[in-house]
NUNU-702976 format. One record per residue (C-alpha): residue in three letters; x, y, z negated. Coordinates in steps of 0.5 Angstrom, whole numbers, plus 500, padded with zeros to 3 digits. Layout:
BEGIN
ALAXYZ
...
//
This chain:
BEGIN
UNK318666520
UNK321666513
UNK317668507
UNK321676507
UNK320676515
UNK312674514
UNK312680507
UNK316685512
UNK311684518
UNK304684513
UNK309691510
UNK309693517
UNK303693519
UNK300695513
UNK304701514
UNK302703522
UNK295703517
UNK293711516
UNK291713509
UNK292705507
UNK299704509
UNK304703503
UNK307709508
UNK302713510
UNK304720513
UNK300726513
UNK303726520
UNK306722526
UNK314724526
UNK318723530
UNK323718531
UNK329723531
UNK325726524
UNK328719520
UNK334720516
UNK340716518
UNK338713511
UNK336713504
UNK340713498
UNK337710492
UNK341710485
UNK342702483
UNK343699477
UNK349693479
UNK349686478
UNK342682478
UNK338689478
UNK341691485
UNK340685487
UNK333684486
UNK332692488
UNK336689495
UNK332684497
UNK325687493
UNK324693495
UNK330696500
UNK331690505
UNK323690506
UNK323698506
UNK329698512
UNK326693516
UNK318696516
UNK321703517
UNK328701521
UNK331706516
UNK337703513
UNK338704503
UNK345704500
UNK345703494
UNK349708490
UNK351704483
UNK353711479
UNK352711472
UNK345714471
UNK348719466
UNK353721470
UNK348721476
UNK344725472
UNK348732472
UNK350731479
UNK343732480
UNK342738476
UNK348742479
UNK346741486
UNK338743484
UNK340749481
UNK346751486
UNK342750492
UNK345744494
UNK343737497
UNK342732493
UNK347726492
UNK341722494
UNK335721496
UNK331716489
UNK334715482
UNK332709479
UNK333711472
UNK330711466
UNK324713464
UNK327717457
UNK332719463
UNK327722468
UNK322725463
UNK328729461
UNK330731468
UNK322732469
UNK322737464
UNK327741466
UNK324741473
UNK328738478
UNK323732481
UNK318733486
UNK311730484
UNK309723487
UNK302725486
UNK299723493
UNK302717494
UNK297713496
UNK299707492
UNK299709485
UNK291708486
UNK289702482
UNK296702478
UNK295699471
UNK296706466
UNK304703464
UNK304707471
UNK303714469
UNK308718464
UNK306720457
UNK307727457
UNK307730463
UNK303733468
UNK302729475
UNK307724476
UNK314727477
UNK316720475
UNK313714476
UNK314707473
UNK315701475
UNK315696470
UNK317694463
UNK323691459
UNK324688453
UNK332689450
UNK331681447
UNK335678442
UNK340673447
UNK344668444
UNK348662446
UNK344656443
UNK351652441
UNK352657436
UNK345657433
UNK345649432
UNK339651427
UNK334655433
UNK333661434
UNK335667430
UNK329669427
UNK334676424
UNK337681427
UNK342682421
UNK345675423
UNK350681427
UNK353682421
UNK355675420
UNK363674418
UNK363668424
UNK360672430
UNK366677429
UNK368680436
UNK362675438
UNK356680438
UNK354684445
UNK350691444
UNK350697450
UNK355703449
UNK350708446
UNK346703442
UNK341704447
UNK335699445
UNK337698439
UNK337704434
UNK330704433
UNK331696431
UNK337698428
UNK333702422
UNK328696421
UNK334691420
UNK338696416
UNK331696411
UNK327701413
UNK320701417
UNK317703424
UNK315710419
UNK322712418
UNK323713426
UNK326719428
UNK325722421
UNK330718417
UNK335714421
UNK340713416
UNK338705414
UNK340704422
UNK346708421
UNK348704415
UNK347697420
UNK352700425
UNK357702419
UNK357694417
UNK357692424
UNK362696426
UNK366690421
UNK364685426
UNK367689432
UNK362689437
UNK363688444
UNK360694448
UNK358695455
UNK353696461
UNK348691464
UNK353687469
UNK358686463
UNK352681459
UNK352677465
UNK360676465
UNK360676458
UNK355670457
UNK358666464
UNK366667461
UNK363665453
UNK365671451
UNK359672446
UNK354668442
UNK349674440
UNK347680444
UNK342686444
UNK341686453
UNK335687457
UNK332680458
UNK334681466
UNK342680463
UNK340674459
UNK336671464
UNK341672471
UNK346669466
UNK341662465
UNK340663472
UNK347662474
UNK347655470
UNK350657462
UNK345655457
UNK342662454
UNK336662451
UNK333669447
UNK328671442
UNK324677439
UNK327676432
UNK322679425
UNK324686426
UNK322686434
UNK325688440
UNK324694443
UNK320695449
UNK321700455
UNK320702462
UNK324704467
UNK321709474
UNK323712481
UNK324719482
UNK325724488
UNK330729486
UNK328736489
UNK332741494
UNK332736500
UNK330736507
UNK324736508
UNK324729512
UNK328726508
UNK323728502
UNK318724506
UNK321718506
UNK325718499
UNK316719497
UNK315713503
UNK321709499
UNK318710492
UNK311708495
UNK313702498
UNK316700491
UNK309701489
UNK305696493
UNK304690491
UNK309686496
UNK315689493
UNK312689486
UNK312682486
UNK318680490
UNK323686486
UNK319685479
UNK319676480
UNK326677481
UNK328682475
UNK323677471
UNK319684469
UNK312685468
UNK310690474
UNK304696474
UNK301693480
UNK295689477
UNK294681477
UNK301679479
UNK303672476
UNK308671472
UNK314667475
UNK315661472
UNK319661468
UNK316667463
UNK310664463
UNK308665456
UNK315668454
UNK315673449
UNK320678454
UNK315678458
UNK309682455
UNK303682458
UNK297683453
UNK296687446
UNK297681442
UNK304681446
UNK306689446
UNK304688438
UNK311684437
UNK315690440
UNK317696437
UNK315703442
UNK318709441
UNK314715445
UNK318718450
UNK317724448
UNK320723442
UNK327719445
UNK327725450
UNK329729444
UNK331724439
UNK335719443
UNK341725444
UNK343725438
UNK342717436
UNK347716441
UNK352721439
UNK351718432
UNK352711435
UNK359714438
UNK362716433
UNK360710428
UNK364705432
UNK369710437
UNK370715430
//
């Protein structure tokens, strides 16, 4: 018996458990009642592979109810999801792995069901719970910091200890940020010479570090793209999710990372069940994300992501043991730079704009 049979049979049996299991029901269904699947909006690359083989393999195998990973872009799933709820329509699917400054926009406006009597959110760490909001129209699932990755062939000297190394004339269409500057706007003021203070009030000082930027022709993408830029050589220095950077080690080139002087941003993402479903499809879009709360499949999808999970007491893996991406003590988040969620929610909008006609204008 391999270690994921020994994990989906202890799952099973876990959730045959009434008011234990990771999947307790109100009531026995019949096995008619199951959907012919769940559908979960995925990120790709690295990350639908640790959602896969953490979380959705193990989930089909406790329930027999198969996952498809839908990889649509969060942005563009998001107003899909909107349109059928306010329709009356089903929704494109079951689960949105999104954001958290996603979903708490999708929350306000109303269209989440509430999570609150899933049975494994007791004993969460507080990371769990969104600010903001009544109950849990969102829950999240861990937190991830948007680290300084670097090829250390091209910093002979050691790690940048600066984000304004970007604006270096020698990294010139060698330096990677996301499409929208998501992760770094905050950080982009700090390094264009504002402070921590100036965020949302006075963002000019990182709108003026784009305007330098935008002169070293940055690379711009998504997730799966930092990967293959790092495995092709493509890049010295970007702004990524340390899961990007790390996958891309993982896969044998030498990248390393670091939280420069002006710090990293940290955030959290979370799982969300659209409303306007059927009512048994309902229940077990629930019973997926409450499987993703036990801490089987928190310590299988968050060691492969390389993410410190909300399920408590779960070691680090190995590798990150003591790595600055992996924050778990105050002394660890005092690095980092956190924007309340509700001041993304009504900020982000508009520094994305801003990022857009900046570098496309």
């Amino acid at each position: 018996m391999t270690t994921t049979d020994f994990a989906g049979r202890r799952t099973f049996l876990k959730l045959g458990a009434a008011g234990a299991g990771a999947l307790a029901m109100p009531g026995i269904l019949r096995a008619q009642d199951k959907p012919s699947e769940i559908i979960v909006r995925a990120w790709g690359g690295a990350w639908g592979d640790a959602l896969k083989e953490g979380v959705a393999d193990p989930f089909t195998a406790a329930t027999g109810i198969p996952v498809r990973l839908d990889f649509t872009e969060d942005n563009e799933i998001k107003p899909k999801i909107w349109a059928a709820v306010d329709q009356g329509r089903i929704p494109p699917i079951h689960v949105n792995w999104d954001t958290t400054t996603n979903a708490t926009i999708s929350a306000l406006r109303g269209v989440t069901v509430d999570l609150s009597d899933l049975s494994n959110l007791e004993g969460l760490l507080p990371l769990a719970k969104p600010t903001g909001l009544e109950g849990y129209p969102l829950v999240n699932t861990y937190a991830y910091v948007y680290v300084c990755a670097y090829r250390p062939e091209a910093f002979p000297d050691g790690a940048p200890d600066s984000w304004t190394v970007m604006l270096d004339p020698k990294f010139k269409g060698r330096v990677a940020l996301y499409d929208d500057g998501i992760g770094f706007n905050p950080i982009a003021v700090i390094a264009g010479g504002g402070s921590f203070e100036d965020i949302p009030g006075n963002m000019e000082p990182g709108y003026e570090f784009y305007r330098k930027l935008k002169e070293n022709a940055p690379l711009l993408g998504e997730d799966a793209d930092f990967t293959t830029w790092f495995q092709n050589g493509e890049i010295d220095l970007a702004c990524t999710i340390s899961v990007n950077a790390r996958a891309a080690r993982q896969s044998g080139i030498d990248v390393e990372w670091t939280v420069p002087k002006e710090g990293c941003k940290v955030d959290t993402d979370g799982l969300w069940v659209p409303r306007g479903l059927p009512a048994n499809e309902e229940h077990w879009a629930k019973e997926f994300v409450n499987f993703a709360l036990s801490r089987e499949a928190q310590e299988k999808w968050c060691s492969l992501l390389g993410l410190p999970p909300v399920f408590p007491g779960i070691a680090p893996p190995a590798d990150l043991v003591g790595d600055p991406s992996y924050p778990t003590t105050p002394a660890d988040f005092e690095r980092l730079v956190s924007v309340p969620s509700p001041v993304l929610v009504e900020n982000q909008p508009v520094w994305f704009a801003k990022f857009s006609e900046i570098f496309q204008g």
